[in-house]
C-alpha positions in Angstrom: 81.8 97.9 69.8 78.3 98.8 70.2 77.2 98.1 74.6 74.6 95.5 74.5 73.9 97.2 77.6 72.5 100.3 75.6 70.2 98.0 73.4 66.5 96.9 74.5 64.7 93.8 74.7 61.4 92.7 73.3 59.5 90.1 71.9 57.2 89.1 69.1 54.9 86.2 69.4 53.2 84.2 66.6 51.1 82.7 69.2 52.0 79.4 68.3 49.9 76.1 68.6 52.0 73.2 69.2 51.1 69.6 68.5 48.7 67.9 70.9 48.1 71.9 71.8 45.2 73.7 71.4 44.3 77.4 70.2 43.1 78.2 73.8 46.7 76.7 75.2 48.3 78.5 72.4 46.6 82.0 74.0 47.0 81.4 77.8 51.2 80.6 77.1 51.3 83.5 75.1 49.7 85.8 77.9 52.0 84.1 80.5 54.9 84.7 77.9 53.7 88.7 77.9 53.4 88.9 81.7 57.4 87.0 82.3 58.7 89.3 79.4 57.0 92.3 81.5 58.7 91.0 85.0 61.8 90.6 82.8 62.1 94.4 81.8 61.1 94.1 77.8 60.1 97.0 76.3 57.5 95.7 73.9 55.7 92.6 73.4 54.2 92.3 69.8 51.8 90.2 68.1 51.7 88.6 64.3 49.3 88.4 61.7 48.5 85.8 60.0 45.7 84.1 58.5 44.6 80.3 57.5 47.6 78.5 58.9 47.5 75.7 61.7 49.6 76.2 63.5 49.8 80.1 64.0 46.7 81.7 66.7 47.3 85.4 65.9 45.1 86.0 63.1 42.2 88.8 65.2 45.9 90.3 65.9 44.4 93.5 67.5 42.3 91.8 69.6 45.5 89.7 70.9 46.5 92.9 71.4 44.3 94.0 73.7 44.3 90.7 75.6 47.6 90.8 75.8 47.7 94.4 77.5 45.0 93.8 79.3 47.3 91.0 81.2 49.7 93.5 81.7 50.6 96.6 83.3 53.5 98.7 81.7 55.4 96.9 79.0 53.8 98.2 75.3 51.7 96.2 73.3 51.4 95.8 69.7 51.2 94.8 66.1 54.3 93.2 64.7 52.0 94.0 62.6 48.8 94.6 61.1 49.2 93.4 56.9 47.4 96.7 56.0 47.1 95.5 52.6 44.2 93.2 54.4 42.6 95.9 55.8 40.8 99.6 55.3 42.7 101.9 57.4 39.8 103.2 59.0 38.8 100.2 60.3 42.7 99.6 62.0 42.7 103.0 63.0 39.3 102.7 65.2 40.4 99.6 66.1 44.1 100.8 67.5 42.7 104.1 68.7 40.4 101.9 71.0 43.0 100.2 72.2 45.0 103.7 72.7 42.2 104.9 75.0 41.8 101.5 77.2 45.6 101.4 77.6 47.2 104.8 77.3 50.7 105.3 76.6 51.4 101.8 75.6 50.0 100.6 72.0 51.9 100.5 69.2 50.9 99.8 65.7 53.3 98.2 63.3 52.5 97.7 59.5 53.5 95.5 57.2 53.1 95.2 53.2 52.8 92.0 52.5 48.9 90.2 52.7 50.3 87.4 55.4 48.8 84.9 54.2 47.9 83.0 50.2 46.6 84.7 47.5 43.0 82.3 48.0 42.7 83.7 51.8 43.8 87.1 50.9 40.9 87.5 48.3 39.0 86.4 51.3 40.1 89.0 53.6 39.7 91.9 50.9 37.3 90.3 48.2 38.0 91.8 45.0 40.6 94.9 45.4 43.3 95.1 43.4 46.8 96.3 45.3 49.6 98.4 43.7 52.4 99.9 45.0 50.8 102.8 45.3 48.1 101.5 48.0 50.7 101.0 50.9 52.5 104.1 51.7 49.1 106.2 50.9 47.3 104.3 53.4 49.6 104.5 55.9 49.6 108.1 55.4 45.7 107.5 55.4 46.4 106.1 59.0 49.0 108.7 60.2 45.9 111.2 59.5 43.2 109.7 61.1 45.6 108.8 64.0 46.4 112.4 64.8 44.9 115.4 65.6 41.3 115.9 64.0 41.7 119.3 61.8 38.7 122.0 61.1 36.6 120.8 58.1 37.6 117.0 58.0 34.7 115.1 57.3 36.2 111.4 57.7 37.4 111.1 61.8 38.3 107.8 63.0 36.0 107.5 66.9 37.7 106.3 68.4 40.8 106.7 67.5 41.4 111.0 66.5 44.0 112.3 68.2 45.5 109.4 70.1 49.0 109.7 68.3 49.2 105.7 68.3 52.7 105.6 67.3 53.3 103.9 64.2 56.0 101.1 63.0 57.2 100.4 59.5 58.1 96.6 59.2 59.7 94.6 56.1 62.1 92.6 54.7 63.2 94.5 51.7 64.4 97.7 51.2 60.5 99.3 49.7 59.7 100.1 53.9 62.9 101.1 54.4 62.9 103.9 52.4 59.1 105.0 53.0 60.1 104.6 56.6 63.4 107.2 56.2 60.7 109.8 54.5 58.2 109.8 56.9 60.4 110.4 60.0 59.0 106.8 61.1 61.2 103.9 63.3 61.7 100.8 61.6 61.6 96.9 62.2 63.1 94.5 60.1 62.3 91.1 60.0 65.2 89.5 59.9 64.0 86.6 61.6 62.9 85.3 58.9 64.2 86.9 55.8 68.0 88.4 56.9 68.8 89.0 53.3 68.8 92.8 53.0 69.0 93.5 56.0 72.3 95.6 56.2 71.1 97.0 52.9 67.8 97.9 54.4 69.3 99.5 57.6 72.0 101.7 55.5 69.4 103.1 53.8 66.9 104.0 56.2 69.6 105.7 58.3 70.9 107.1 55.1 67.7 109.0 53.7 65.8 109.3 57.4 63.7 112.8 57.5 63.4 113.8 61.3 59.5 114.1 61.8 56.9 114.8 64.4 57.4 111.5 66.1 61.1 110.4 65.1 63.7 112.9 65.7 66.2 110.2 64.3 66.5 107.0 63.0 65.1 103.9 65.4 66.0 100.2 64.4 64.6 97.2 65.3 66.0 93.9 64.3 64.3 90.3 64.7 66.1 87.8 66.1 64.9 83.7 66.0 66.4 83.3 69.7 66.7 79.7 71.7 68.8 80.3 75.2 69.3 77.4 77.5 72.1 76.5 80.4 74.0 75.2 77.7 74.5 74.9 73.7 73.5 71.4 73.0 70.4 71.7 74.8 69.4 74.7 72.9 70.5 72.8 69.4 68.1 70.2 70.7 65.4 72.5 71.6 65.7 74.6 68.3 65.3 71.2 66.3 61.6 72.7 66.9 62.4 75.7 65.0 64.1 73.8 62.7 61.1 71.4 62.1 58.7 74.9 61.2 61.1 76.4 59.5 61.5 73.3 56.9 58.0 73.2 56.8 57.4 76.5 55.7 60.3 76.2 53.0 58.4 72.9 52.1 54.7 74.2 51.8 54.1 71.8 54.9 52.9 74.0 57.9 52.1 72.9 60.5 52.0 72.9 64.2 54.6 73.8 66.7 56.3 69.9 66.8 58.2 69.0 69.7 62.2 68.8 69.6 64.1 66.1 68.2 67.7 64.7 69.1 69.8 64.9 66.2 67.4 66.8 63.7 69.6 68.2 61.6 71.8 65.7 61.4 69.3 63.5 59.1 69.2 66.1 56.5 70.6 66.7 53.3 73.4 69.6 52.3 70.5 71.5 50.6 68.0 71.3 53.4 70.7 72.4 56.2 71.7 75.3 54.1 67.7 76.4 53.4 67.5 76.4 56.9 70.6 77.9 57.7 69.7 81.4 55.0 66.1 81.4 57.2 68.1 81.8 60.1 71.2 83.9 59.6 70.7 86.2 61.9 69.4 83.1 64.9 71.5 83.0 68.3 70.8 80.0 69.8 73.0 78.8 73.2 74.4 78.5 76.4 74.3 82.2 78.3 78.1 82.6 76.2 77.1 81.3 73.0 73.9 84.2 73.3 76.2 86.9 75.0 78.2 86.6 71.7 75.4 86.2 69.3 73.6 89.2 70.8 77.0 90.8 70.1 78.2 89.9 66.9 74.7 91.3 65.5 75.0 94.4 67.7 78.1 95.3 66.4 76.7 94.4 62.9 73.4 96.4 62.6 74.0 99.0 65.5 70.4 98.3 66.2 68.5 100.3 68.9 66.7 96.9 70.2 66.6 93.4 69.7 63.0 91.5 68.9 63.3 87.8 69.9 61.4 85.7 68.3 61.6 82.1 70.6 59.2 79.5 69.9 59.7 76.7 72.2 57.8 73.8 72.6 57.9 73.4 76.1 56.5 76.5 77.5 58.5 76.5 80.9 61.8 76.1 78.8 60.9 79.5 76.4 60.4 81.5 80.2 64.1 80.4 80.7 64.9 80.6 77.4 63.7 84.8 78.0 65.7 84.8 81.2 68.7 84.0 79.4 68.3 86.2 77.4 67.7 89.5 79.5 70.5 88.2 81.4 72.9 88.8 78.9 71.7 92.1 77.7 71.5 93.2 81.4 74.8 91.9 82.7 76.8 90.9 79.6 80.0 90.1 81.4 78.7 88.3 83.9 76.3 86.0 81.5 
């Protein structure tokens, strides 16, 4: 049995708008989120990117970043991640490596493959290019290059943004990360909480074929977790009903923003709508501090993962603090939560 004790805590945020909300409100929670996670103990507090959706604010996602570390004062900061595929790797490397130099010691950079977004809004974020599984792992390389040290004769040098080591994060939800992440000595996320599938898959082969590298002496797993904590099980099956409400959406085509909880949600569905949801969130522990201790354990023991992400959208901001409390809690002092 793997010590929940031994695994860390952090957090990505989608920067959610909820209904009646605003995309200002949607910023200042998150920033208060990113300064209680920091009071808390989390090790990292990451940001998502996304693009032409409602209900989602995270779409300038490194300069969330920034605000985000600029409201803190240890925790890291980062990209949970940056959809390369949207981007020239030059332009995230000077944008990261600036980040690197205002807040030393505490940027990450994660990097995803897919665009984030429809294939109408991801012509508009790269016009015309073409992608092919080629592009990905040689621009991360691209990146890894222009992140480290500048080398005699190199005539393309990221400024900022040479020689700051940003430490970078393979993401995904198949196995095509995994294993670029095993052969480039790189620590990987997976994002289970939203697409558990292959996650076991994923993790056995990333561990399996890991190269020790520069930055990685061995393998480093994150696993997402959809997380809703409250003082007891019912109330977090009623608060999750706003989860449950995005998550239909998003199977449906009908995003939207964060909608407030509703008693008895899931109830009113049919077999094959409970059992959409239900695959989304496989790997969700929602609860009373027992009901979490055990969830945080049963996927512990699972995954042997090296730290939990959270991913906790509540509608009522005050109840997601709590929701965080309860969820260092029984991390930090599983017996007694």
């Amino acid at each position: 049995m793997k010590s929940l004790k031994d695994i860390r805590l952090s957090m990505l945020d989608l920067v959610a708008v909820r209904e009646g909300g605003t995309v200002a409100d949607a910023l200042a929670i998150a920033l208060r989120t990113a300064q209680h996670a920091e009071r808390l103990g989390f090790e990292r507090y990451w940001l998502a990117e996304h693009h032409n959706m409602s209900g989602i604010a995270s779409s300038a996602t490194a300069v969330l970043v920034g605000h985000i570390a600029g409201g803190t004062a240890t925790m890291r900061v980062g990209s949970g991640g940056v959809m390369l595929p949207n981007h020239a790797p030059l332009v995230v490397a000077e944008a990261f490596g600036t980040l690197a130099e205002m807040y030393p010691g505490r940027i990450d950079l994660g990097l995803g493959r897919a665009p984030g977004t429809d294939p109408m809004t991801m012509r508009a974020l790269r016009r015309d290019r073409h992608e092919s599984e080629d592009d990905f792992p040689r621009d991360v390389a691209e990146l890894q290059r222009l992140l480290g040290d500048a080398q005699p004769g190199q005539k393309l040098i990221a400024m900022p943004g040479a020689g700051t080591h940003v430490p970078i994060w393979l993401l995904g939800s198949s196995l095509f990360s995994a294993q670029l992440a095993a052969e480039r000595g790189l620590p990987y996320a997976f994002a289970s909480h939203f697409a558990p599938r292959y996650l076991m898959q994923a993790l056995e082969m990333y561990r399996h074929n890991f190269k020790p590298s520069a930055q990685l002496a061995k393998p480093y797993v994150i696993v997402g977790v959809p997380f809703i904590g409250a003082p007891t099980d019912d109330e977090a099956q009623y608060l999750a009903s706003s989860t449950y409400q995005r998550v239909l959406g998003i199977l449906t085509g009908r995003r939207g923003q964060l909608p407030a909880p509703v008693e008895g949600f899931m109830d009113n569905l049919d077999g094959q709508a409970k059992a959409a949801i239900a695959d989304f969130l496989a790997c969700a522990v929602i609860g009373g501090p027992e009901t979490v201790r055990a969830g945080f354990q049963q996927l512990a023991d699972a995954t042997q993962a090296d730290e939990f992400m959270i991913v906790s959208d509540l509608f009522d901001p005050a109840l997601r603090l709590r929701s965080l409390d309860i969820a260092a809690a029984s991390l930090r002092d599983p017996v007694a939560s």
